[in-house]
C-alpha positions, 0 to 999 in steps of 0.5 A, spaced: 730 847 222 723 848 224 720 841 226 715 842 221 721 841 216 724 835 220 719 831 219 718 832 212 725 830 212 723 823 216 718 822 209 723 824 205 728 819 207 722 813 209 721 814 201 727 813 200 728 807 204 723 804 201 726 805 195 733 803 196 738 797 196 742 799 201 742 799 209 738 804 212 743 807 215 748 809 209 740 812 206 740 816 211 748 818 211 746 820 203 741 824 205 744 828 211 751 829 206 748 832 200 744 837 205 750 841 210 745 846 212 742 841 217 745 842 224 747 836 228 741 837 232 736 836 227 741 830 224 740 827 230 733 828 232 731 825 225 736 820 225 732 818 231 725 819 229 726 814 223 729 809 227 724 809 232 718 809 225 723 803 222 723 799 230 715 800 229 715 798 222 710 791 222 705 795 228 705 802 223 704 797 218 697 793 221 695 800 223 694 803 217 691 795 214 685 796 220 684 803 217 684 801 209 689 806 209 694 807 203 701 804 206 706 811 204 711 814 207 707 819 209 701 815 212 707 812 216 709 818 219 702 821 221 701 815 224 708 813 228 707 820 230 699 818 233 700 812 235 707 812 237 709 819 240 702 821 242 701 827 238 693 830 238 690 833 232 692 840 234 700 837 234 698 834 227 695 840 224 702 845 226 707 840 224 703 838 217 702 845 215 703 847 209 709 852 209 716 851 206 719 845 207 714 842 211 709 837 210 702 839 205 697 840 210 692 835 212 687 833 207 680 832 209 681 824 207 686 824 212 682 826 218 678 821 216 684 815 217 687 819 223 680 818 227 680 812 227 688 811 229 685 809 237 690 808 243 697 806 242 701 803 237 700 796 239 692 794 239 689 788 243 687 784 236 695 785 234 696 778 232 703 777 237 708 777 232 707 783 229 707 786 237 713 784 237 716 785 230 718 779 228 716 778 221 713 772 218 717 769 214 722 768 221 717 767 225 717 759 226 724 758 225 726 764 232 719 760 236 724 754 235 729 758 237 727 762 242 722 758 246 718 760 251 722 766 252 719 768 244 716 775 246 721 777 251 727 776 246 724 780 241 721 786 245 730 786 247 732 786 240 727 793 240 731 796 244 736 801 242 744 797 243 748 800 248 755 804 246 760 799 249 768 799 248 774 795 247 780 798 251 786 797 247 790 793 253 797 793 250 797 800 250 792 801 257 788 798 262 781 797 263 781 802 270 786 806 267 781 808 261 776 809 265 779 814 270 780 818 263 774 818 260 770 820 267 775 826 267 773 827 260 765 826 262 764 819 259 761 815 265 761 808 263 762 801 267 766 793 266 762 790 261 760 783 266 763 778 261 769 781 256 775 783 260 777 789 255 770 792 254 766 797 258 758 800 256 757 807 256 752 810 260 748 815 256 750 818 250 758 820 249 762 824 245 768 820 245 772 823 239 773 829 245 776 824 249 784 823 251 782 816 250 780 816 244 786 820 240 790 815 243 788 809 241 787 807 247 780 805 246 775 802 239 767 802 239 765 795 239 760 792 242 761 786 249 759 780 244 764 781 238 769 782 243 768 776 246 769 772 239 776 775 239 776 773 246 774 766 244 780 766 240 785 765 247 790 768 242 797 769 246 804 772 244 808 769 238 802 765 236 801 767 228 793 767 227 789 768 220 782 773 221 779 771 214 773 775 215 777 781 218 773 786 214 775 793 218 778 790 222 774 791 229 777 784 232 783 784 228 786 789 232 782 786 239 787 780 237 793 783 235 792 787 242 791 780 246 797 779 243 801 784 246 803 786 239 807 779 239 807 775 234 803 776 227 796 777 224 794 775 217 788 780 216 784 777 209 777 779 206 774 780 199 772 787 201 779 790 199 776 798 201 774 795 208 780 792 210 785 798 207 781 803 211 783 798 218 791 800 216 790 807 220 786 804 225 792 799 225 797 805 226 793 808 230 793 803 236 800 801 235 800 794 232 800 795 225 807 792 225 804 784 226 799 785 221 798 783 214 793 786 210 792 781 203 786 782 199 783 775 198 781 779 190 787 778 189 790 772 185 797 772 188 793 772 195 789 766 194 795 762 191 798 765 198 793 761 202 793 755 198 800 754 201 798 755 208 798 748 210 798 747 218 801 754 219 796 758 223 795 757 231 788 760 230 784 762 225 778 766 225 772 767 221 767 771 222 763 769 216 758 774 212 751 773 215 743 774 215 745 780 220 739 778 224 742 778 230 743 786 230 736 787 229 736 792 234 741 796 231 739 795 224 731 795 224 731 795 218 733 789 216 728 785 219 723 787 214 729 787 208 734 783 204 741 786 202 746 781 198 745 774 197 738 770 200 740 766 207 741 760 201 747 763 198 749 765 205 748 759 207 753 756 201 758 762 202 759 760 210 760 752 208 765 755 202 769 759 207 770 754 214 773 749 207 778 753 205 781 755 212 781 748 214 788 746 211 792 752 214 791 750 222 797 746 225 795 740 229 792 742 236 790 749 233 783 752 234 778 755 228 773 759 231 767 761 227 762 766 228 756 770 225 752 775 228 746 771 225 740 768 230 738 762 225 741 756 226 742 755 219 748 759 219 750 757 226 748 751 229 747 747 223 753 749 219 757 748 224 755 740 225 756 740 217 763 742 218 764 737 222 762 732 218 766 734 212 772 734 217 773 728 222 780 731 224 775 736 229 772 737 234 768 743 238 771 746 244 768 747 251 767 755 252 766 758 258 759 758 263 758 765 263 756 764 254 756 757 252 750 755 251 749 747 249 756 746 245 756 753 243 756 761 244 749 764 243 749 771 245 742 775 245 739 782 247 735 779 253 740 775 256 747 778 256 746 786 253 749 784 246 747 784 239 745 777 237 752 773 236 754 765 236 761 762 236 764 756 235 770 753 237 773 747 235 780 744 235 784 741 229 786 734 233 
């Protein structure tokens, strides 16, 4: 592709963000599957570019209210481009040109908005929310919880997230691993806190690697590993993941258990928690975990059942997401399923129906990877509440804060995430 075409692509695929019900990159997947003939490079550069407009969404935005401008695609796009990758107006004029596949050229009423595109993106008038893309309808709860350290939180979650793995222990270990993939041109380092992960550094082509064809290692950023790690799920022990989606920490668990004991594996989403049997296999676990679908009646009467069986239950509960901002910047700006209510229901919901199936001096984690304390904090203490029979855990130094774990970008290199521990008594 020509980069002219490529940037026509980033405007064909803004119009349908704007247009779509779905996350940002599933649109974007959509988009690249229908067009083969697009080569890897070019996916990713555009992939790239409209990640980078979607990190500048509220700025690009004030830009083109300052300048009376219509809000289109294609007015985002010209003004990222100025503003955000300092192009000039001969750039602009190459890359807006006409020709097949590439954007119209540029109008006579467009020269006008571009003239008064002065500086960088952000502007000295820029109220600081908006600097910061945080969006309005978020912004007194994060103050609140964020502090002082408001601006620096949100310009980390702006950052592109790291490319952290979990090393598969009960097939390898963590120096082991890395011994392969540095043979295989993959440089990575221990992540600070959980004792399976490790950060690449740069960009890495793990499908190439030995590591990855033999299930010796998963991609999974440090503070979802450390849910699981909160879990202490030892040998023999018999745990539930409720939430267990695709199965990311169900396989962190079965590993930590050294392939002894055995896993409940149960979430609504059949289609997610049928496609972790391979990756079960492909680790070697698969034999300690059961998959039931909680869309099954003969599951939820299954679960009615289970009074005081498990040594560990996990939910990681559907949440906000806003704590994966800075992997997923679109959903700053939009709401995909239920509003932050219903959630809200759904997780108190969630925390009722496993509470009878813990075994006295069992531990329930409960996690979100949400930055409101509506859904952590608050609906933990609710919970609590409700079931006198529990009490919060103490978790480590290096995570806890307060009562909780709250890991942020800015402060522990992770996507945003809570847990609590609290123990049946």
């Amino acid at each position: 592709m020509t980069p002219a075409a490529r940037i026509q692509a980033c405007i064909d695929i803004i119009e349908k963000i704007n247009k779509s019900t779905i996350p940002m990159d599933s649109t974007i997947g959509d988009y690249m599957r229908v067009r083969r003939y697009v080569g890897a490079k070019d996916r990713a550069e555009i992939a790239e570019r409209c990640y980078a407009m979607m990190r500048a969404w509220g700025r690009v935005g004030w830009w083109l209210t300052r300048t009376g401008t219509a809000d289109t695609p294609r007015n985002r796009v010209i003004t990222f481009l100025i503003l955000g990758e300092g192009c000039d107006e001969k750039r602009i004029g190459q890359l807006f040109n006409g020709a097949k596949h590439s954007p119209q050229e540029i109008t006579e009423a467009e020269q006008g908005f571009i003239a008064r595109l002065d500086g960088s993106l952000e502007h000295s008038e820029m109220p600081e929310a908006i600097r910061v893309e945080c969006p309005s309808t978020h912004e007194e709860v994060l103050r609140q919880v964020f502090g002082a350290d408001f601006v620096p939180e949100m310009v980390a979650m702006l950052t592109p997230a790291t490319l952290d793995l979990r090393v598969n222990v009960f097939l390898a270990t963590r120096e082991k691993v890395q011994v392969f993939l540095k043979a295989d041109g993959v440089e990575t380092k221990e992540t600070p806190v959980s004792p399976w992960g490790l950060r690449c550094a740069g960009k890495a082509y793990l499908s190439k690697t030995k590591a990855f064809h033999k299930g010796w290692i998963e991609i999974q950023d440090e503070g979802s590993q450390l849910i699981a790690w909160l879990c202490d799920a030892q040998p023999g022990m018999q745990v539930l993941d409720y939430c267990a989606g695709a199965g990311g920490k169900t396989l962190a668990l079965a590993a930590s258990m050294m392939r002894k004991g055995r896993i409940v594996a149960m979430d609504t989403e059949t289609r997610r928690l049928e496609k972790g049997r391979e990756r079960f296999r492909k680790a070697q676990v698969s034999d300690i975990i059961e998959v039931r679908p909680l869309l099954e009646e003969r599951h939820k009467k299954w679960l009615r059942r289970q009074k005081e069986t498990f040594d560990r239950v996990l939910v990681d509960v559907p949440c906000s997401g806003s704590g994966t901002w800075r992997r997923n910047p679109d959903m700053r700006w939009r709401q995909y399923g239920p509003s932050l209510e219903e959630l809200v229901a759904v997780q108190a919901d969630i925390l009722d129906r496993v509470a009878h199936t813990l075994k006295p001096g069992g531990k329930l984690i409960y996690a979100t990877c949400s930055l409101f304390p509506a859904e952590n904090e608050s609906q933990v203490e609710a919970f609590l509440q409700r079931h006198p029979n529990y009490r919060p855990e103490p978790l480590p130094e290096a995570i806890r804060n307060g009562s909780y774990m709250r890991l942020t970008p800015l402060r522990h290199g992770t996507d945003g995430f809570f847990a609590a521990v609290m123990v049946k008594v």
